[in-house]
N, C-alpha and C positions, 0 to 999 in steps of 0.2 A: 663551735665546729661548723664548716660548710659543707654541704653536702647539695646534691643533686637534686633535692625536694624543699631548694629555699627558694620562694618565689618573690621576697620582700626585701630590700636590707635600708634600716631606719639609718642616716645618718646623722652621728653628733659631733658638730669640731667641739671642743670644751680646753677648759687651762685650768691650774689650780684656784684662780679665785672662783669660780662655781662648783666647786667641788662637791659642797653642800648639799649645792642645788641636782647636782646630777646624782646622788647618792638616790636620790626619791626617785627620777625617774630611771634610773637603772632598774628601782627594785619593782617598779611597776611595767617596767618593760618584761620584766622576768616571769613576771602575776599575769599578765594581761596578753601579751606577745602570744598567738599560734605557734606551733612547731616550726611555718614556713618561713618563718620571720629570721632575720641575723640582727642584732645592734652592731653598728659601723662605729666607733669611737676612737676618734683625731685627736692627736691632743701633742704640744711640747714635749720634744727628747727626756727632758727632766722631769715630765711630770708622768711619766710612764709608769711606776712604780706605786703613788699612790693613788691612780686609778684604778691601778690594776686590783686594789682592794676592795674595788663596788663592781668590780664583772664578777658576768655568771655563764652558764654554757654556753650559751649562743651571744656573748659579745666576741667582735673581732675589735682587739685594740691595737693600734698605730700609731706612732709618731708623726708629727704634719711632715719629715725628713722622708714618709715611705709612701707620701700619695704627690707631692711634686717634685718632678724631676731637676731641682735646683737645691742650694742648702744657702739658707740664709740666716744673716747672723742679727744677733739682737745689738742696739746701740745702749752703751752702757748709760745710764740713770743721769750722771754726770754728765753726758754728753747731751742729753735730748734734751732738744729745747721745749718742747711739746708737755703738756700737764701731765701726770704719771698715769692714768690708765691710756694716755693716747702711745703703743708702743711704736718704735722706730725699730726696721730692721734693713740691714744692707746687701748687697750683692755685689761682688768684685763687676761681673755685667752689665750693670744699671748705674747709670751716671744720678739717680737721684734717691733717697731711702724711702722706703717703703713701709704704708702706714699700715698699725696691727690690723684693722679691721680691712684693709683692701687685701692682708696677706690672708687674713680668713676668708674670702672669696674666692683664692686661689686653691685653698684648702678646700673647695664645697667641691669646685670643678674635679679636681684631680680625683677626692675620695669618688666621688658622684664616677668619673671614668674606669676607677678602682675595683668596684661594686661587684660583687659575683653577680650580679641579678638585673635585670633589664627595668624593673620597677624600683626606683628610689623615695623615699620621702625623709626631709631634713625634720629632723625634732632638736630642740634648743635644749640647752639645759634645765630652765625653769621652768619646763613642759613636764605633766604630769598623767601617765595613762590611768583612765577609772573605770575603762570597759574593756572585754576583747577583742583584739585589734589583728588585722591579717591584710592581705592585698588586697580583699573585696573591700575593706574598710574604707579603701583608698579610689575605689570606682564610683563611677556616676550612676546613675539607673540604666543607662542604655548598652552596659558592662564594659566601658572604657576608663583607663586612671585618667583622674581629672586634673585639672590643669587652673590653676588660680588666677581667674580673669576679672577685673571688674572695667568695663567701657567708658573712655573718658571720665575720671575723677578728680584728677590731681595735676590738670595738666600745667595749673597756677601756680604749683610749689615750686620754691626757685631751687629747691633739690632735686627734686624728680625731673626739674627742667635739664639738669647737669645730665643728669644721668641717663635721659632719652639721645642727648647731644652725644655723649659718649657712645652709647649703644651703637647710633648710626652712624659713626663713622667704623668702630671696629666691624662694624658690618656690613658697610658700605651700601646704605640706605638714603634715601633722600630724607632732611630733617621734618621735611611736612610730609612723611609715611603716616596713615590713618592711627598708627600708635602712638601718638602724639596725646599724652596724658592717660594713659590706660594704663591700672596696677598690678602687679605680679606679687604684690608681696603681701607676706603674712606668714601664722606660721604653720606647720605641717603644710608647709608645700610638697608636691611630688612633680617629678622628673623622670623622664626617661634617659638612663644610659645612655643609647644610642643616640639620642639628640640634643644629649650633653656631648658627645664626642662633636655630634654633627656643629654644634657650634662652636667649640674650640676648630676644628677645620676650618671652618668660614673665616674664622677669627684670624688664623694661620695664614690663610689665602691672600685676606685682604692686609693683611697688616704687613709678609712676607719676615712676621719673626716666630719664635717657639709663643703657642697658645701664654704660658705662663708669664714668659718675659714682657708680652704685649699686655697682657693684664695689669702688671705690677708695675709698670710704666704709668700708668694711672692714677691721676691724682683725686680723680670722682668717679666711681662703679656701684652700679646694683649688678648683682651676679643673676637674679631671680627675674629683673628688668630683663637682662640680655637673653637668658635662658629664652624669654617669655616670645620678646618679641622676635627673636630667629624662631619660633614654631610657628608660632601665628602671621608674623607678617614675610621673615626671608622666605620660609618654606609653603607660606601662604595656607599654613593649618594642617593638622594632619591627622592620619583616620584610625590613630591608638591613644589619642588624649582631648577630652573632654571638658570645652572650659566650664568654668561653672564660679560663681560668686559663694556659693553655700559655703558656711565653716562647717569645719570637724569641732573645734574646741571650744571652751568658756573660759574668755581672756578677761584679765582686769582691766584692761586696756580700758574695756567696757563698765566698768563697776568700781565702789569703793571699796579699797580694802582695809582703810586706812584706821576703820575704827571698829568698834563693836557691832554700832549698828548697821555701818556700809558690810561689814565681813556675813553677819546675818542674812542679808538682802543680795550678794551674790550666791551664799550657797543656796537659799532658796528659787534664783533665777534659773538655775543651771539646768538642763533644758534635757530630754532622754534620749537626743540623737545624736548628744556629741560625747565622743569617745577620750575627751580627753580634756585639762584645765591647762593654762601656762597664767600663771604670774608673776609675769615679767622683772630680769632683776630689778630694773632700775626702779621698783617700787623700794628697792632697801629695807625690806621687812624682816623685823625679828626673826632670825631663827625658829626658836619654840613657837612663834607667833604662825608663820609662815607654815610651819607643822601641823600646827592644831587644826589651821583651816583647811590644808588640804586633808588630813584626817575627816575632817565635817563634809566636803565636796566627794569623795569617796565613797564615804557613809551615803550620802544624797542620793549619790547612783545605783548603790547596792539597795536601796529603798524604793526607789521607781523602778529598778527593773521587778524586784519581787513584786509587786502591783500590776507591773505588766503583764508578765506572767500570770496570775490569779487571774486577769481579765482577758488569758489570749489573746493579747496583740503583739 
């Protein structure tokens, strides 16, 4: 339910193959989440129903058909030339199909513009909350939401090279703007509404089509890039968002999960100021296996905070 005392809303696009995965962090959205919080949850026309079996009161659940103003169609199995998770989908308006993962950045925009709440933060599916989590969760210390920045890193990747190229021309940026290798991604990013709107306009402006159509006309996008670099470089920064490199979470990204002893050695890592784990699908982890260890990282956190506690800090 939305109400007038929600300051937060987490967004999750998700499909039935994470289904699994989002069952865990629905139910610790529900354990962990403040009152001010909503869950945002995107998902396929068809897969609305057994979503709807892992919401709780405060999920808002959606079809990706009610946060962008287009309706696109999926290319049948038979027809995609593409490997089977890469999906194709079409639009009578777009002379070229449209690849799943660029139609889910359309899906971040739209929900993100959607949002009852000026404060956004994306959570994945294989994101898992293990502490209480609310809007201050999502602030820097100088009480601004923060903004996931790290300073020239990656300016070598010949992916992120695509997608800095992209950024700057929907943006209408010179290609040697100082964001030239500086990352926006990761996960529990947060965003503001209004400067998700602010960059679909810019988007609008220079492109002179609908925000949506000029996205999905793309054959290379980071959504998180674009966001990042209209704050920081179109708008030249701005004074309600905070960059900062620090994580909230404890990723595998970072660790092994893969065996007894890697699975040991992350939940022991896990550190008591982050609010949350994601293990990432593409690790392909058992089920019960995948279960058990965020059972143990859960555990972990409910163990150091009682210690903290005992020690007043």
């Amino acid at each position: 339910m939305i109400d007038q005392s929600m300051t937060l809303t987490l967004i999750t696009p998700s499909y039935r193959g994470d289904f699994p995965l989002f069952e865990r962090l629905s139910k610790s959205v529900e354990r962990h989440a403040g009152p001010g919080v909503l869950h945002m949850v995107i998902v396929p026309p068809d897969d609305i129903e057994l979503f709807r079996t892992a919401c709780h009161a405060r999920t808002l659940l959606a079809s990706t058909e009610d946060v962008i103003p287009a309706r696109f169609h999926r290319v049948p199995t038979w027809l995609n030339p593409l490997r089977a998770r890469q999906d194709l989908f079409i639009h009578p308006g777009l002379w070229i199909p449209v690849r799943g993962w660029i139609l889910q950045q359309l899906v971040k925009f739209g929900a993100a513009i959607a949002a009852p709440t000026d404060s956004i933060a994306f959570v994945d599916s294989d994101v898992m909350f293990i502490r209480p989590v609310n809007e201050d969760s999502f602030k820097t210390p100088d009480g601004r939401l923060r903004l996931y920045y790290e300073k020239a890193v990656c300016g070598d990747l010949p992916s992120h090279q695509k997608w800095y190229e992209k950024t700057a021309k929907l943006l209408d940026l010179p290609s040697t703007d100082p964001f030239w290798g500086d990352n926006y991604i990761n996960d529990l990013i947060t965003w503001r509404r209004s400067h998700a709107q602010g960059t679909m306009d810019r988007v609008e402006t220079v492109t002179g089509k609908p925000w949506w159509k000029a996205l999905a006309a793309s054959t290379t996008l980071s959504e998180y890039t674009l966001y990042g670099v209209y704050v920081t470089n179109a708008l030249g920064g701005v004074d309600d968002q905070t960059p900062t490199d620090a994580l909230l979470h404890h990723s595998s990204w970072y660790g092994d999960v893969h065996t007894d002893a890697g699975r040991a050695a992350f939940v022991e890592a896990l550190s008591p100021d982050k609010v949350a784990v994601s293990i990432q699908s593409y690790e392909h982890l058992d089920v019960t296996v995948r279960n058990a260890l965020l059972d143990a990282l859960q555990a972990r956190a409910i163990e150091q905070d009682a210690v903290r506690l005992t020690q007043g800090t």
